[in-house]
C-alpha positions in Angstrom: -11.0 2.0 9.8 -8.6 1.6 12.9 -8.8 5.4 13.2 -11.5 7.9 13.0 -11.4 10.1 10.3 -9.3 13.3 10.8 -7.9 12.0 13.8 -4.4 13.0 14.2 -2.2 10.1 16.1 -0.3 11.9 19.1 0.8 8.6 20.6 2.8 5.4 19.4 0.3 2.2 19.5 1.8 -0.4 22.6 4.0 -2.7 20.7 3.3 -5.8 20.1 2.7 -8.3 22.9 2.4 -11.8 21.5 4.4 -14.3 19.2 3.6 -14.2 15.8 5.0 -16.4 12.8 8.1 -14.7 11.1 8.9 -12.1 14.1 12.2 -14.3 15.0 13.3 -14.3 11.3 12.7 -10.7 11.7 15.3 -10.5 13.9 18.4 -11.0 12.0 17.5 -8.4 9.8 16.9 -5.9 12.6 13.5 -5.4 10.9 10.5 -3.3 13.2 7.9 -5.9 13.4 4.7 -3.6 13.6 0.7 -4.1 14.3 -1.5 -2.6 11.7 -1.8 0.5 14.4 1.8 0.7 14.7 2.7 0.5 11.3 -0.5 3.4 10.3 1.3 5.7 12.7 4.8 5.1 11.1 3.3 5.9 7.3 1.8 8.8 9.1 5.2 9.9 10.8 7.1 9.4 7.6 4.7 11.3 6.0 5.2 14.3 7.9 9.0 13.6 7.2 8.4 13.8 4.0 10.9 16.3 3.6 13.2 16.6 6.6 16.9 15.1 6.0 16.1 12.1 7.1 13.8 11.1 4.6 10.3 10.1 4.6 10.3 7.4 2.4 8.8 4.0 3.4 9.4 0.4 2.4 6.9 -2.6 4.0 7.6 -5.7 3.5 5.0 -8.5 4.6 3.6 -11.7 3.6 1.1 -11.6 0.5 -2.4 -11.3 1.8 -1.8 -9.3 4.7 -3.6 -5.9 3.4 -0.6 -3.8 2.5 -2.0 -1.8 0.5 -5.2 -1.8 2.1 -3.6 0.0 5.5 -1.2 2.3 3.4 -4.4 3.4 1.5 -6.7 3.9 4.4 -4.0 5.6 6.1 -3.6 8.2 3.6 -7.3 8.8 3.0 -7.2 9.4 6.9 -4.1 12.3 6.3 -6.3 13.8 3.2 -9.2 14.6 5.6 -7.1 15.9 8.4 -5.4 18.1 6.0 -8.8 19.1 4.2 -7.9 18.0 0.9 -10.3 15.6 -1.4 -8.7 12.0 -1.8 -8.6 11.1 -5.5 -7.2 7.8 -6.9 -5.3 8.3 -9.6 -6.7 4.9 -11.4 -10.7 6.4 -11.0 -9.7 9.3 -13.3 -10.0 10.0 -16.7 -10.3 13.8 -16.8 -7.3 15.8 -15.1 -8.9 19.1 -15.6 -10.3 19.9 -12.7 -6.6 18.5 -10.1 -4.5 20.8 -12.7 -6.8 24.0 -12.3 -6.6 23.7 -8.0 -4.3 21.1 -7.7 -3.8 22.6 -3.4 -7.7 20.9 -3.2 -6.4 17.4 -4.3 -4.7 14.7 -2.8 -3.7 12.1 -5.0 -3.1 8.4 -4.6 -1.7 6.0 -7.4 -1.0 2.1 -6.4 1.4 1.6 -8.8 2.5 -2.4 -9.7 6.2 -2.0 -9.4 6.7 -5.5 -11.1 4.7 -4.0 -14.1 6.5 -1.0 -14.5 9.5 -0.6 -17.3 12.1 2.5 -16.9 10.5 4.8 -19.2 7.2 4.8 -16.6 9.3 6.4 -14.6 11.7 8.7 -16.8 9.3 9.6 -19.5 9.5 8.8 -22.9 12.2 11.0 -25.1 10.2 13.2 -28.4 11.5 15.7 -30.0 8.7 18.3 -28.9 10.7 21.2 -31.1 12.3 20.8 -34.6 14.4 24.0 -33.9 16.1 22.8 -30.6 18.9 20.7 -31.0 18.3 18.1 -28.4 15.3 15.3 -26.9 12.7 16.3 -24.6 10.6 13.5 -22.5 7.1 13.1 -22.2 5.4 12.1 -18.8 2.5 9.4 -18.1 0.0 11.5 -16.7 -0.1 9.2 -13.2 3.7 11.0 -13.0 3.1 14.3 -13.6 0.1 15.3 -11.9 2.8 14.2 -8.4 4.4 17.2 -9.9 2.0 19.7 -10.3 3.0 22.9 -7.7 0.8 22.5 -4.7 -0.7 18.9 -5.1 -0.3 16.5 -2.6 -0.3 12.8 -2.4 1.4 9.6 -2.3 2.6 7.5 -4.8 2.7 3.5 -3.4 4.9 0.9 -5.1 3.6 -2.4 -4.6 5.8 -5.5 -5.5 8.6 -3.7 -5.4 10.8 -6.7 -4.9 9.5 -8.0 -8.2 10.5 -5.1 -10.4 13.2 -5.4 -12.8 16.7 -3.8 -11.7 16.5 -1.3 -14.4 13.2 -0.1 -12.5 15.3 -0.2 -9.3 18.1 1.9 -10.3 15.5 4.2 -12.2 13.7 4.6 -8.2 17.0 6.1 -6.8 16.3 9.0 -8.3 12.5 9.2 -6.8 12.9 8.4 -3.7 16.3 10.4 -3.2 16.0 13.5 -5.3 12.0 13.0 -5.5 12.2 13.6 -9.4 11.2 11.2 -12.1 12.8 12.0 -15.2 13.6 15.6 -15.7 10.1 16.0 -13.5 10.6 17.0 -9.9 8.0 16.2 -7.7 6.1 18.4 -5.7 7.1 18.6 -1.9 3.6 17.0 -0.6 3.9 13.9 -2.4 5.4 11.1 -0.3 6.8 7.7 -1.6 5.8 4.0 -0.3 7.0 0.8 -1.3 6.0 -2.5 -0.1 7.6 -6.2 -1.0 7.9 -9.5 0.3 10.8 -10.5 2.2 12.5 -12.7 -0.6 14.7 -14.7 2.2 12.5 -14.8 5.2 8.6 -14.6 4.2 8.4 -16.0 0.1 11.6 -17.3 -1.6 9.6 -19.0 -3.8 7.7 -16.2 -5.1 9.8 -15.3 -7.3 10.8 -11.6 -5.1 14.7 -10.3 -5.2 16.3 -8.8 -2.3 16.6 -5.6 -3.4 19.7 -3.3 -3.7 21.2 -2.6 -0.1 21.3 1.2 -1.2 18.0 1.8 -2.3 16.7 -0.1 1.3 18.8 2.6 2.9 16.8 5.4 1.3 13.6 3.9 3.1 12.3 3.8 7.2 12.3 -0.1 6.6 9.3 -1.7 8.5 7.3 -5.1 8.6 4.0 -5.9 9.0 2.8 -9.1 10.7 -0.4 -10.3 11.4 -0.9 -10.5 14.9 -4.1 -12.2 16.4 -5.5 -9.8 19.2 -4.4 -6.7 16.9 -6.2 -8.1 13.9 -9.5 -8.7 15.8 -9.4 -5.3 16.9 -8.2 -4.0 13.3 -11.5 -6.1 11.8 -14.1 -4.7 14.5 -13.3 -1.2 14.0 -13.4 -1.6 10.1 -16.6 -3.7 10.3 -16.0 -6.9 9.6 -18.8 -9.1 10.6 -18.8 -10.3 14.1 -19.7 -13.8 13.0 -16.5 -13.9 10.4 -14.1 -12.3 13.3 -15.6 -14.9 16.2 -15.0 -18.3 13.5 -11.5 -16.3 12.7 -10.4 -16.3 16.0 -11.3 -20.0 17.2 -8.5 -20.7 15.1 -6.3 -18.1 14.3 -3.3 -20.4 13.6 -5.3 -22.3 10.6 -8.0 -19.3 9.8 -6.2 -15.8 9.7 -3.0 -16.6 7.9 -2.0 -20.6 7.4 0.8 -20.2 4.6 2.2 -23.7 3.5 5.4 -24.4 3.3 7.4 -23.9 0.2 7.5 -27.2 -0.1 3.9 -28.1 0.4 2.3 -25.6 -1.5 0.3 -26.2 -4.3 -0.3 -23.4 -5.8 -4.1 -23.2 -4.5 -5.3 -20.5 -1.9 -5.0 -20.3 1.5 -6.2 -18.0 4.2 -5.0 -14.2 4.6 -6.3 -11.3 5.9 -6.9 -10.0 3.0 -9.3 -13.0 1.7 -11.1 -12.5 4.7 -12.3 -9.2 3.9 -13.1 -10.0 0.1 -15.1 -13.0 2.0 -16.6 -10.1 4.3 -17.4 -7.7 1.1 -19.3 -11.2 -0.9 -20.7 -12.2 2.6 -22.2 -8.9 3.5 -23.6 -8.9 -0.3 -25.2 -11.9 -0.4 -27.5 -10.7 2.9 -28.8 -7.7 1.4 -29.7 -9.6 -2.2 -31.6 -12.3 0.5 -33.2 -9.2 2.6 -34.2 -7.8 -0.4 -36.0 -10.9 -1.8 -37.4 -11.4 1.3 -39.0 -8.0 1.4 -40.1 -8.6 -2.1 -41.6 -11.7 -1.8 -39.9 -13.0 -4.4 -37.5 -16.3 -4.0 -33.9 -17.0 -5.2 -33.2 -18.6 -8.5 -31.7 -22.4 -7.8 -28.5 -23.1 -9.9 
């Protein structure tokens, strides 16, 4: 990735030095503008906030496409090593056993579809757990309360954030605040990350709402734009292949991110960072099924 493992970032990344579309919109909403470098180090500051007065809550917003979630992951898998703990995402598990017996050797990571979520995800479902007691209890999903097991760590990332229903928003006050879902507080090493698209500046036809000005004011607002020399660099050091990054970066303006207008779009797909690496991942496949018929002596099937 853009950082070596365990590496622990002492310096801000030099801002950014070139044009890029969107960073005048950016402007009128006094919006940071960051690199992926720049914005890694700011999840990496917040996270260390995590508990400080100020807050270390995050909230990205960004174009679709432009690996989000891919630099929030990475990011986090980078803090997990540095702090010796064993990265888990929450959607890989199906036994809990082993992060509620030495939950201090675990640090969990759930990408969460905000847009998908309903209020209860959040504030647990009420049961009567006791016949005797005269009021409701709730019941947690387990992705919720394994963030509040003493001693766990982790981060919980909201993606789509802007798409979520407002009963979902008012339901996140609470979270990102008072970190407690429900009647569950969450431990103190779990941070919170959010991530939308700007509904009036990068996709107001995508169907994203601004969302409530006091929920943005409990996040360290940030945007990330795809800059051309900073995304070469970003793609070398995660290995993208140098063929791919040289036929990129004849022509950045139609190859890295050529969103249509509103107007003109059709619906179909168009080039993003992030469908350059999934082109990457199927490239880099189809040589070693090639290299290994080659070595076999077999030949490819024709379709």
């Amino acid at each position: 990735g853009p950082m070596d493992k365990g590496v622990e970032i002492t310096k801000i990344p030099k801002p950014l030095e070139v044009k890029v579309p969107g960073s005048e919109a950016l402007k009128k909403t006094n919006i940071p503008a960051l690199s992926y470098k720049r914005l890694q180090f700011y999840i990496d500051l917040s996270y260390r906030q995590r508990n400080s007065p100020e807050g270390g809550a995050v909230l990205i917003y960004g174009d679709p496409g432009l690996g989000k979630s891919q630099v929030v992951r990475q990011t986090m898998e980078n803090i997990a090593q540095r702090e010796g703990r064993e990265f888990v995402d929450i959607s890989d598990l199906s036994d809990y056993d082993a992060i509620q017996e030495n939950p201090e050797k675990y640090f969990i990571f759930a990408d969460i579809r905000a847009s998908q979520l309903q209020p209860f995800d959040l504030t647990g479902i009420p049961q009567i757990s006791d016949q005797e007691k005269p009021y409701l209890q709730t019941k947690q999903f387990p992705w919720i309360y394994l963030f509040s097991l003493e001693g766990i760590a982790g981060t919980l990332f909201l993606d789509e954030i802007g798409h979520a229903h407002p009963d979902v928003h008012n339901a996140l006050f609470s979270v990102i605040l008072d970190k407690k879902a429900g009647e569950l507080k969450l431990s103190k090493d779990v941070s919170v990350i959010s991530a939308s698209n700007l509904a009036n500046e990068f996709d107001e036809a995508s169907g994203s709402k601004s969302l409530p000005q006091p929920l943005v004011n409990r996040f360290n607002v940030y945007a990330l734009v795809a800059n051309p020399k900073e995304w070469q660099k970003y793609a070398k050091e995660y290995g993208i292949d140098q063929h791919i990054i040289q036929f990129v970066m004849e022509d950045t303006g139609k190859r890295l991110l050529n969103k249509p207008p509103a107007d003109e779009w059709d619906g179909g797909p168009f080039p993003t960072p992030r469908s350059i690496f999934k082109f990457d991942a199927m490239y880099k496949e189809l040589k070693r099924h090639y290299a290994d018929l080659k070595n076999s002596g077999r030949r490819a099937q024709n379709s």
